[in-house]
C-alpha positions as CSV (number, residue, x, y, z in Angstrom):
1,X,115.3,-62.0,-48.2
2,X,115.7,-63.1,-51.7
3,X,112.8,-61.0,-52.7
4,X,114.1,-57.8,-51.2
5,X,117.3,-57.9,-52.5
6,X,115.9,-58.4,-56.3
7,X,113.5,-55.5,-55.7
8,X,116.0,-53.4,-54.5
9,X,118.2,-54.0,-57.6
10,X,115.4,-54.0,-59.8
11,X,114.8,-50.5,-58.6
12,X,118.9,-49.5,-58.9
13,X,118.7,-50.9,-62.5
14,X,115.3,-49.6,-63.7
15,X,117.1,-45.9,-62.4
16,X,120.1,-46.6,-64.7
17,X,118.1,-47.6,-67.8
18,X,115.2,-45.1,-67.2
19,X,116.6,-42.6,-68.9
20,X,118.0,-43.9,-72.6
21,X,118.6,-40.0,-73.7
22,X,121.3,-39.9,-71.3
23,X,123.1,-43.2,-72.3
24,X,122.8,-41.9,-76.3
25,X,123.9,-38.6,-75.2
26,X,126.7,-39.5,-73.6
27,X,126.6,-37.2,-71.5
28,X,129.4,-36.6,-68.6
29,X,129.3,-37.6,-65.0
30,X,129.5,-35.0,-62.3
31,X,130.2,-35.7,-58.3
32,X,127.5,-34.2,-56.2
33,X,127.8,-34.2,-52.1
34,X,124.4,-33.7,-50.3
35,X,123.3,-33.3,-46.3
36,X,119.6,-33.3,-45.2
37,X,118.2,-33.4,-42.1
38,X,114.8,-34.4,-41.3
39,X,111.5,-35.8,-39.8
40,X,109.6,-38.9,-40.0
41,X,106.2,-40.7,-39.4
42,X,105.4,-44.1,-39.9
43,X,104.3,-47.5,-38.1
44,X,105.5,-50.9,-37.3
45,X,103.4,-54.1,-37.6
46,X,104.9,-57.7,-36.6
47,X,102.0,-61.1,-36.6
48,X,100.0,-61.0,-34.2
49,X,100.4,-57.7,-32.9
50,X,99.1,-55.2,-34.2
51,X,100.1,-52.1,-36.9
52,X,100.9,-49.4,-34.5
53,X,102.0,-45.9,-35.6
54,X,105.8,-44.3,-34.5
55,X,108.0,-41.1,-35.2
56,X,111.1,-40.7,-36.1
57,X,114.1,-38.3,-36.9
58,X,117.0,-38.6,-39.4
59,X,120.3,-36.9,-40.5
60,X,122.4,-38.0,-43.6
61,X,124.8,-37.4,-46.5
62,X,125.4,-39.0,-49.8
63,X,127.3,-38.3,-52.7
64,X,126.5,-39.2,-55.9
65,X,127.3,-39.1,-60.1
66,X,124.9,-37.1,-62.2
67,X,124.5,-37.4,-65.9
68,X,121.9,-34.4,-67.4
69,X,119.0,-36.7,-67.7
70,X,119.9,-39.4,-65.0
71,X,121.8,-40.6,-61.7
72,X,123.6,-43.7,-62.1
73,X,124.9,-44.1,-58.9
74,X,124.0,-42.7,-55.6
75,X,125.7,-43.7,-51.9
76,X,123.8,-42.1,-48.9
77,X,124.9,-42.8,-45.3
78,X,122.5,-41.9,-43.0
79,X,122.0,-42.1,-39.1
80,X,118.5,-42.6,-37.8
81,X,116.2,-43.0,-34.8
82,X,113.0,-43.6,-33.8
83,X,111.0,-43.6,-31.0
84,X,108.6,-45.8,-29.3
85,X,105.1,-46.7,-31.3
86,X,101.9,-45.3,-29.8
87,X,100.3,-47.9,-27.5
88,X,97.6,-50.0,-28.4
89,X,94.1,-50.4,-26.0
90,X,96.5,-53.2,-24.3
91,X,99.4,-50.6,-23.6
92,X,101.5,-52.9,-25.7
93,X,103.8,-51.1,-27.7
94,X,107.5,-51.2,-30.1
95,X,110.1,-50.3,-28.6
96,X,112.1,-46.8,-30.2
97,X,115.0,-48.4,-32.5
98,X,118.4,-46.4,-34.1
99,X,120.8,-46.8,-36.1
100,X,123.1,-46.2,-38.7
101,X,122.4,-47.0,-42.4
102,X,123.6,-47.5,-45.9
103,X,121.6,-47.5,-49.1
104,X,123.0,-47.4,-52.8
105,X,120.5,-45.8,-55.4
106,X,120.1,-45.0,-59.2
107,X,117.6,-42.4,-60.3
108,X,116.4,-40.2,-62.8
109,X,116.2,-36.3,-63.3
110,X,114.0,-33.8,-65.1
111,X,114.5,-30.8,-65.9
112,X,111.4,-28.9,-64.5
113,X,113.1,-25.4,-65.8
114,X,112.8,-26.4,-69.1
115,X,109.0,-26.5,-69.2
116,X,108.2,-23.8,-66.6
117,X,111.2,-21.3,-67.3
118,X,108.5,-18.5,-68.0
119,X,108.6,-18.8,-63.8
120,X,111.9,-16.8,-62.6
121,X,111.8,-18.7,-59.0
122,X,111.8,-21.7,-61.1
123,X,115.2,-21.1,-62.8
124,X,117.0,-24.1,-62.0
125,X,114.3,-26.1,-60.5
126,X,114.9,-30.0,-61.1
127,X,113.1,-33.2,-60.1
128,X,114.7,-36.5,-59.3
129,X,113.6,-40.3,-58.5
130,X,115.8,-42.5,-56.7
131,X,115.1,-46.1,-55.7
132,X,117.4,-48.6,-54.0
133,X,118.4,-50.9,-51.9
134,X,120.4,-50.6,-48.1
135,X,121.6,-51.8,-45.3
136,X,121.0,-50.8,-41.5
137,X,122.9,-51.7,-38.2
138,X,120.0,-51.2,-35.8
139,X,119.8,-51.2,-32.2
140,X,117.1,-51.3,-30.0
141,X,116.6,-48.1,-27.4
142,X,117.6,-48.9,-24.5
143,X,119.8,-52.2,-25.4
144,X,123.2,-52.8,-26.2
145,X,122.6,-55.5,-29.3
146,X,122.9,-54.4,-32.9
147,X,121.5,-56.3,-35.8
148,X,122.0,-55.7,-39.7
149,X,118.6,-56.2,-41.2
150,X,117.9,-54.1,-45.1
151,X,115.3,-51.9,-46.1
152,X,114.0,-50.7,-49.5
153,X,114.0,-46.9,-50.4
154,X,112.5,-44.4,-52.5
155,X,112.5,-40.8,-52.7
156,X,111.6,-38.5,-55.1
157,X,112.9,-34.5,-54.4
158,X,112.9,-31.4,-55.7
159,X,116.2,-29.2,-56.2
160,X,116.5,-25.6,-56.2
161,X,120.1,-23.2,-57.0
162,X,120.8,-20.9,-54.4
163,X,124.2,-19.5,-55.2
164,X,126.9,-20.9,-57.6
165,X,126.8,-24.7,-57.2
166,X,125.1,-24.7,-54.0
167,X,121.4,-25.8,-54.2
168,X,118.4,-26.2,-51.4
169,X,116.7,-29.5,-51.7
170,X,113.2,-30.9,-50.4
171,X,112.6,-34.8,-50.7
172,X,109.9,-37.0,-49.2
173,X,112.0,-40.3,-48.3
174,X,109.8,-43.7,-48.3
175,X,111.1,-46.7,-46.7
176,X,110.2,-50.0,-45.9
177,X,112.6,-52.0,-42.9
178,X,112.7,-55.7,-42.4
179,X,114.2,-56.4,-38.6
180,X,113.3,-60.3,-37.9
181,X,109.4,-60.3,-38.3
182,X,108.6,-56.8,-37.6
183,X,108.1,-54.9,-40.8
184,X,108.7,-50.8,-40.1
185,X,107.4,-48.7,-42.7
186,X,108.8,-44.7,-42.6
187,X,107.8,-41.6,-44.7
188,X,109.4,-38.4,-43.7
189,X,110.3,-35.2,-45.0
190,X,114.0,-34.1,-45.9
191,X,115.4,-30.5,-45.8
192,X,119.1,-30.4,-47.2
193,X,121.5,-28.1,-49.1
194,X,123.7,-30.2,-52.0
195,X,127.2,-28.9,-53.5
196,X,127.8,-29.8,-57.2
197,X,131.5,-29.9,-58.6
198,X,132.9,-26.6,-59.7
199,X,132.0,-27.0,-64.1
200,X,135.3,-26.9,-66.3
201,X,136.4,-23.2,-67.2
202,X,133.8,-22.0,-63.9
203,X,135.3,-19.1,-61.3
């Protein structure tokens, strides 16, 4: 437990320092409100059985505070659910598990405009890299028990303007869940829209 909980804030804190240009700068923070919806794939081992792949499906939203060069802090709330793992030979198999969960994250961004702005699609276009560290109340399909166990996440994304401060984003979400002595391991793909705050002096 002791070693997830350091990685996870090793990953919040190497977000917040990862980026010195926007600490120098000093540039301002600005609230952002995301929601993405999206897909899963990933499998679930726990000693001795065996490492059997699963699906899964997940909706969330997050707000966070975005420098020009960096995200210092990011709060997604997300609700989740997979289903049951293939079978192995034996017909054993994990049962599908859901829940609701809650990660903080730090991150960086680039500026992918600034190096492709030749493009015109790519007007606008960012990158960003969040890491962190979260906590899940999962239950079990099918049962009425709920357990808190955390989870490690990383997901990097690309941003795109659509109109105003309304933007179209695509991420690839990675995590890794610890529930007892099962160890879940999730990669999906995220399709969301994300709403920046109106800029001082903007109609």
């Amino acid at each position: 437990m002791r070693a997830i909980i350091r990685a996870g804030c090793g990953l919040i804190f190497v977000g917040m320092l990862g980026s010195p240009a926007g600490w120098a700068a000093g540039s301002p923070l600005e609230p952002r409100l995301s929601a993405s919806l999206g897909p899963a794939i990933g499998a679930t081992v726990e000693s001795p059985r065996p490492l059997l792949p699963r699906t899964g499906l997940s909706a969330g939203l997050e707000v966070a505070w975005e420098g020009r060069d960096w995200i210092p802090f990011a709060l997604g709330l997300s609700f989740f659910q997979t289903g049951p793992s293939w079978p192995d030979p034996s017909l054993f198999l994990y049962r599908g598990f859901g829940g609701l969960a809650l990660c903080a994250e730090s991150g960086a961004r680039f500026r992918l405009a600034d190096r492709i702005g030749h493009i015109p699609a790519a007007k606008g276009l960012e990158a960003e890299l969040l890491g962190g560290l979260g906590l899940a109340a999962i239950g079990d399909t099918g049962t009425t028990l709920v357990s808190l166990s955390p989870f490690l996440r990383v997901e990097p994304r690309l941003s795109l303007p659509l109109w105003r401060t309304l933007s179209l984003r695509l991420g690839l979400p990675l995590e890794v869940h610890w529930r007892g002595g099962a160890l879940t391991g999730l990669a999906g793909l995220s399709l969301g829209i994300s709403l920046d705050a109106p800029k001082a002096g903007s109609k």
